[in-house]
N, C-alpha and C positions, 0 to 999 in steps of 0.2 A: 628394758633391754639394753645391756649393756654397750656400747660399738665398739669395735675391732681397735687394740690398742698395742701394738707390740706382742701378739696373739702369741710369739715360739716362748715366750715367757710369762706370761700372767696366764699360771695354768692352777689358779685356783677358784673355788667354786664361788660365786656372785653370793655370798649368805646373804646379804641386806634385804634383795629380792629376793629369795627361797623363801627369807621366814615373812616378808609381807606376804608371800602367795600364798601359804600356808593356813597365813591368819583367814587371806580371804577367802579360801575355800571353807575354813570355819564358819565365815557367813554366808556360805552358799552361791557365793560368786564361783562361775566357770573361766578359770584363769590359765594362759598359757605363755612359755618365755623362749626368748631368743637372746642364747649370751654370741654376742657378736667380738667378744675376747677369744673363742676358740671354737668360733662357727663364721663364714663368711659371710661377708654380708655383698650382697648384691641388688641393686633396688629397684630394678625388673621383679626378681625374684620376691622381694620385701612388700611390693605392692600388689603383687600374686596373693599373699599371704594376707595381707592386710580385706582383700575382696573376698576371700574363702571365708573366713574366721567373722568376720565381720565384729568386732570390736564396739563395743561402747566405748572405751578408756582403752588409752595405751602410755603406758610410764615409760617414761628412757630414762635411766641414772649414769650418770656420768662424770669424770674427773674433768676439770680445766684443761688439760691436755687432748680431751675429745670433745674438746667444745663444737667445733667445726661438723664434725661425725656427727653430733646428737643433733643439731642446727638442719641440716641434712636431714636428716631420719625424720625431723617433726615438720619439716618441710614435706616429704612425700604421705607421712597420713594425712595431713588437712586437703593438699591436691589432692589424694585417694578418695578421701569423704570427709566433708567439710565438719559436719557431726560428731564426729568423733573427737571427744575429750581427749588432748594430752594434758598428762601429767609428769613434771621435770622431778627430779630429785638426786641424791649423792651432794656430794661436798660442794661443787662449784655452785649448784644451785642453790644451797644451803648459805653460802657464803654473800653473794649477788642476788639474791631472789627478786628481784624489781631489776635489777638490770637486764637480770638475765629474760624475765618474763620480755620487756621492752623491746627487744632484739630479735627471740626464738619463738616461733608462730608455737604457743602453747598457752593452757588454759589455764593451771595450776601449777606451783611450786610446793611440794612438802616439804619444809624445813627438819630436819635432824631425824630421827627416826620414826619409820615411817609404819610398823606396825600396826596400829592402832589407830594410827591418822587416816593411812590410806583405807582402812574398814571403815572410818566414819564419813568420808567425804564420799565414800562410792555411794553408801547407804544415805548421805543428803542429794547428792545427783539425781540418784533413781526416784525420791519420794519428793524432789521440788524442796525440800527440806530447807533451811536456812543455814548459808554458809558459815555466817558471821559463828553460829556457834562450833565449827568445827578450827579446835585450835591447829596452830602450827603450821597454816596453810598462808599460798602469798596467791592471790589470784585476777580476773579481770573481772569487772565492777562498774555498767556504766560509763564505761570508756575511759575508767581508774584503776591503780592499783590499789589494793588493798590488803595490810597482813595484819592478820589476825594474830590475837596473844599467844606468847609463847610459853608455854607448861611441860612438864615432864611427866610424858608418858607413860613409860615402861618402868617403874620403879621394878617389878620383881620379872628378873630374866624367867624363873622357873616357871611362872606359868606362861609361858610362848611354848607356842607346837613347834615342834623339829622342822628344821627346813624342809619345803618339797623336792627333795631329792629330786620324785620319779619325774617332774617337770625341767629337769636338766638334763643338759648331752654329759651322760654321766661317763660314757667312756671316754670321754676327752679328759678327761682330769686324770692326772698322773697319781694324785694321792686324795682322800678323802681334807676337808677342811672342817675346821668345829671353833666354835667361840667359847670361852667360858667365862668373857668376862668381860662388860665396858668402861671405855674410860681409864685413865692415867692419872696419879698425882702430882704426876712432876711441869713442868713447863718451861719444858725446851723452846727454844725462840723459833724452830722451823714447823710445831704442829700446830694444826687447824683444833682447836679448843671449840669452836662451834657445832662439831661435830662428835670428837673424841672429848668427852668433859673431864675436869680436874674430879670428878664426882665418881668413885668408880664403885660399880653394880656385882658383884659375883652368882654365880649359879653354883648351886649345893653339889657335891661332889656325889651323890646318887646319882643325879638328874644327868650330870655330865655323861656320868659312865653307862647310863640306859641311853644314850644317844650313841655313844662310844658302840655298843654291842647290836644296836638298832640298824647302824649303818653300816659296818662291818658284815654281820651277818647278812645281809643284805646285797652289799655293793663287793663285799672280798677284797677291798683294795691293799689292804695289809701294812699300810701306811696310812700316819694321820699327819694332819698340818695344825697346830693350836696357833693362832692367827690371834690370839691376845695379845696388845700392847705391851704389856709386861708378864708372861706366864706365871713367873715364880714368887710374884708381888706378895702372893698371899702362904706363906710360909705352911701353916696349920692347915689350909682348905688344900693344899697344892698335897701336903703328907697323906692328908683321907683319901685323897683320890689316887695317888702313889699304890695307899694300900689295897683298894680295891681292885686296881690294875695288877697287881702281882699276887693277891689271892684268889683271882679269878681264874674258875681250870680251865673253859672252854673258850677263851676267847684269849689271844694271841695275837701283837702288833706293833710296827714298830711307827716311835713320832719324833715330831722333832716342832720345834715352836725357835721365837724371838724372846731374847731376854735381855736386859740391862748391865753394865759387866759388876755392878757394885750390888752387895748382899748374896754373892756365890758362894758356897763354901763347901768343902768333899761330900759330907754328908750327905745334903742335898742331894747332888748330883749322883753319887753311887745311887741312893734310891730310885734317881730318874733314868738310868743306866739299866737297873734291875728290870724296871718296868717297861723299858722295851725305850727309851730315847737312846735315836743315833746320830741326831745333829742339835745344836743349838747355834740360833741366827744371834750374835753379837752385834749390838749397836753401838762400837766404838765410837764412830764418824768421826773423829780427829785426833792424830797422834800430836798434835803441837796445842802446848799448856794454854795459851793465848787464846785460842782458838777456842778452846774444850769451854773458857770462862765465860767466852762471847758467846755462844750457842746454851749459856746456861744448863750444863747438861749436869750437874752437878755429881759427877763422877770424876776420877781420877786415870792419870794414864798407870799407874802401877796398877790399878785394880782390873783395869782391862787387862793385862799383861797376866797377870795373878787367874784371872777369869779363865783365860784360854788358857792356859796351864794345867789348872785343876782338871780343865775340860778334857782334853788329851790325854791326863792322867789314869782318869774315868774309865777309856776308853770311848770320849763320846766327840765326834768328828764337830769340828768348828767354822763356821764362816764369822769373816768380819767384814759391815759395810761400815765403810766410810762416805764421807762428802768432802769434795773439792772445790773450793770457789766460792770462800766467805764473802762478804764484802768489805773486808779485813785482812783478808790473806797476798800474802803476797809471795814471791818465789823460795826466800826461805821458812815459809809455814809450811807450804804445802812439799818441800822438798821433806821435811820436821815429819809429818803426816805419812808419807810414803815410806821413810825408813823404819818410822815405827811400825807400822804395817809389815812387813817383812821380819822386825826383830821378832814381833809377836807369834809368827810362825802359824799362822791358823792356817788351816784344812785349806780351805774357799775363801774367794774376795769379792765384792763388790763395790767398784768404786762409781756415785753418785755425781755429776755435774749438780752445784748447789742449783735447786730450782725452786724461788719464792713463792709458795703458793695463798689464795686469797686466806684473807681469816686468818693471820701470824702475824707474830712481831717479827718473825724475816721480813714478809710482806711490806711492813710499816718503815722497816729500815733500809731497806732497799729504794723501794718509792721514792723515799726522800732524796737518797744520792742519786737516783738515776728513776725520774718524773716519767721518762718513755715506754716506760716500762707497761705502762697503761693501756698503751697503744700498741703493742707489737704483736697482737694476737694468742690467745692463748693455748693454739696448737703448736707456743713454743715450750711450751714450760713441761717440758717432758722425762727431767732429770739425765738427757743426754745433748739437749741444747742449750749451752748457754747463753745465757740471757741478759748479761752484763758487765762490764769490765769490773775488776776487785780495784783494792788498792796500787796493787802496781801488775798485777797480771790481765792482760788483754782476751776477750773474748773467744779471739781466733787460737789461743794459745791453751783454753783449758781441756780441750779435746785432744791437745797432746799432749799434756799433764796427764789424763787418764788411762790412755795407751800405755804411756812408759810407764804406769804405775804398774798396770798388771802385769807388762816385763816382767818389772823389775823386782818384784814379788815373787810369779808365779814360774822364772826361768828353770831353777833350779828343778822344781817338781815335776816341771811336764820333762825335762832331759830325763830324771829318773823313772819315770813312767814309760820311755819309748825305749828304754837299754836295759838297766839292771832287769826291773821290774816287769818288761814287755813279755815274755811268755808268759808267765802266770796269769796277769791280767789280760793274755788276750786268752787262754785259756777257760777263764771263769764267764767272761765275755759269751764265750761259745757257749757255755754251759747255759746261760743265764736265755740267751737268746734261742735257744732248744727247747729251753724251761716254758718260757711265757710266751715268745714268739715277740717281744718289744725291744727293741735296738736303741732308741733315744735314753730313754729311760736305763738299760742296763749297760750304757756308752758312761753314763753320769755316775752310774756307779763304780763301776770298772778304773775308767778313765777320769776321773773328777778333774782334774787340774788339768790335762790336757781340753776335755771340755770348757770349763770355766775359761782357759784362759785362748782359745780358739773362738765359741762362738764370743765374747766380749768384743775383742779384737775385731772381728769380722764382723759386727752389729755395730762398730765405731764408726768401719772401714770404709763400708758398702756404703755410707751417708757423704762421702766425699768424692770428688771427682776423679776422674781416672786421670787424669793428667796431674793432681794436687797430692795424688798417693805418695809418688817415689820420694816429694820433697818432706811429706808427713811425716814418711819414716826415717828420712836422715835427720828429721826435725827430734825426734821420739828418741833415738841413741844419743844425739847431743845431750837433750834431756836428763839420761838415764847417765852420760859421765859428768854431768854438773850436780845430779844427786849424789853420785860419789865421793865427787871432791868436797861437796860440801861438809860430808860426813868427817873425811878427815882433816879437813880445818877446824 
């Protein structure tokens, strides 16, 4: 069960846990979830739940950011009943597995994916079984830690059963999510590699598209989320599945996925266009050349520029996220970063406070300059606190770095959306809200940039003091006319 993490935004569907529950329902295990990203968690309520159900096992996964939260939660099942097996998993335990066990009153750690693990350990649990043979597990042992070898599991995606949808708050989810694929080649200095490997896995473009019509027909969401590292990695597997989506007569939908701005080209994209994509998530993260080399991202800023062009071209709506706050950066990088942003003209932005997470050579390069890092708790690291000073920019100053960026970006768009633009989109608004009876959702369409650049603002703003506000934003225009000027020097 996931814990409540930033819940008006992380509104897609937990797969890791879907498709373990899935698995375990294939062994006959009676399994039930709690995504605490877009359900509340209350822990009256939680150990209500915990004495009804009554549990053998109960897994919490979790990022470093809810370290605290999951610490919490495994804390009230062992006071609930002492008996009760927890099982930790997600990245942070992945990455700490023995630290983490040390700390968090839990029984077991699953390292990496947890499919097939978590069916084997439940099934050595229940038979007295012997641990030692269950790989990929970090656990307690005679009052030791012990992990056991680590192997890969899941070579062929295709045969995993579909998530358990029907065990999720399915209506809280604004768009259906689907994987087709794990793993990246490339290695960026900010990803966790212990969990997303350089080794990457594909599911057959059948397979995809029977889950594509399985869930659809099913759930009617009429939006899909491709939540792959790279969607478009695979050129030939990415066409078969293009085609089956566009020769398919009964089923209709629109998606949108993340992609890398390098190996884009019209083609592609009209196909992806045809088949129903109406956004692509760009992972620029940095308009300054220095920066693009230290993050090893081994892309290009013309090629992002080129990327969102095509994109628009297309007719297919763009966001770019970026990261602010290398440990390299200093005020003319990130001023460099920001203007790019802007020349690029994409649709949507997100701008990231850099946050080192365990398992990276961020991680490793960070540490090193700044050792306290160790220590500062890891319900800091939440990509809107920063957590270190750069080269010559201070802490206290990157949070207005990212304010003045979506200024300084998104001004132009949200004026033209409240004047030129304001009837029609508040028009289609009405329509839309008539339609389906959802306001958030058809506010984000309507209004995109007034959203984007409203709730950002207001999720920066709300984390600062009322009395530290007014000086913020005198701080955030200063900002915004020293990115100016630096433009035209």
């Amino acid at each position: 069960m996931p814990i409540q993490f930033n819940s008006w935004q992380n509104l897609e569907m937990p797969l890791g846990i879907a498709y373990i529950a899935s698995e375990l329902e294939k062994h006959g295990h009676r399994v039930s979830i709690r995504d605490y990203e877009v359900e509340s968690f209350e822990s009256g309520q939680f150990q209500n739940e915990l004495n009804t159900l009554k549990p053998d096992v109960v897994g919490v996964s979790f990022r470093s950011s809810s370290y605290a939260s999951a610490k919490t939660a495994c804390s009230i099942v062992k006071e609930t009943t002492r008996s009760i097996k927890v099982v930790l998993g997600g990245h942070h335990a992945t990455a700490f597995p023995e630290d983490t066990l040390m700390d968090i009153p839990a029984d077991f750690v699953v390292r990496g994916e947890g499919e097939y693990v978590m069916a084997g350990l439940l099934d050595a649990i229940s038979s007295d079984a012997k641990l030692a043979d269950v790989p990929n597990i970090t656990y307690r042992y005679d009052g030791e830690i012990v992990e056991n070898v680590l192997k890969d599991t899941v070579t062929d995606l295709d045969r995993l059963s579909f998530p358990a949808w029907h065990l999720l708050p399915i209506d809280k989810y604004v768009t259906g999510s689907i994987i087709t694929s794990r793993g990246c080649p490339f290695s960026c200095i900010y990803c966790d590699k212990g969990v997303s490997t350089r080794k990457v896995r594909f599911r057959s473009p059948e397979n995809i598209y029977r889950e594509i019509m399985a869930f659809e027909e099913r759930y009617k969401k009429g939006r899909v989320y491709f939540v792959d590292d790279y969607f478009f990695l695979n050129k030939k597997r990415l066409s078969e599945l293009l085609d089956l989506i566009i020769n398919g007569e009964h089923l209709r939908f629109r998606w949108y996925c993340q992609a890398r701005v390098d190996g884009i080209d019209s083609e592609i994209l009209e196909r992806a266009k045809k088949s129903g994509c109406d956004m692509i998530i760009y992972g620029v993260e940095t308009g300054d050349q220095e920066e693009l080399e230290y993050i090893n991202k081994k892309a290009t800023l013309e090629e992002a520029e080129q990327a969102v062009k095509l994109s628009k071209r297309e007719g297919i709506k763009t966001r770019a996220n970026f990261m602010i706050g290398f440990p390299i950066s200093t005020h003319e990088s990130i001023s460099n970063s920001i203007r790019f942003a802007k020349r690029i003209d994409a649709d949507l932005y997100r701008f990231f406070i850099v946050s080192p997470l365990p398992n990276t050579v961020l991680w490793e390069r960070a540490v090193k300059l700044h050792p306290e890092l160790v220590d500062i708790g890891w319900d800091k690291f939440d990509f809107y606190n920063p957590s270190f000073d750069t080269a010559e920019v201070k802490k206290e100053d990157m949070v207005k770095y990212v304010m003045a960026a979506y200024l300084y970006v998104l001004k132009n768009k949200v004026i033209k959306e409240l004047t030129i633009e304001f009837i029609p989109r508040l028009a289609k608004l009405v329509y839309l809200v008539f339609k389906n009876r959802r306001l958030r959702g058809n506010l984000s369409v309507t209004f995109p940039a007034c959203v984007n650049f409203f709730l950002e603002e207001w999720f920066l703003l709300r984390r600062i003091s009322t009395r530290e506000r007014l000086n913020y934003i005198k701080d955030i225009f200063t900002l915004i006319r020293k990115i100016k000027s630096d433009k035209r020097s």
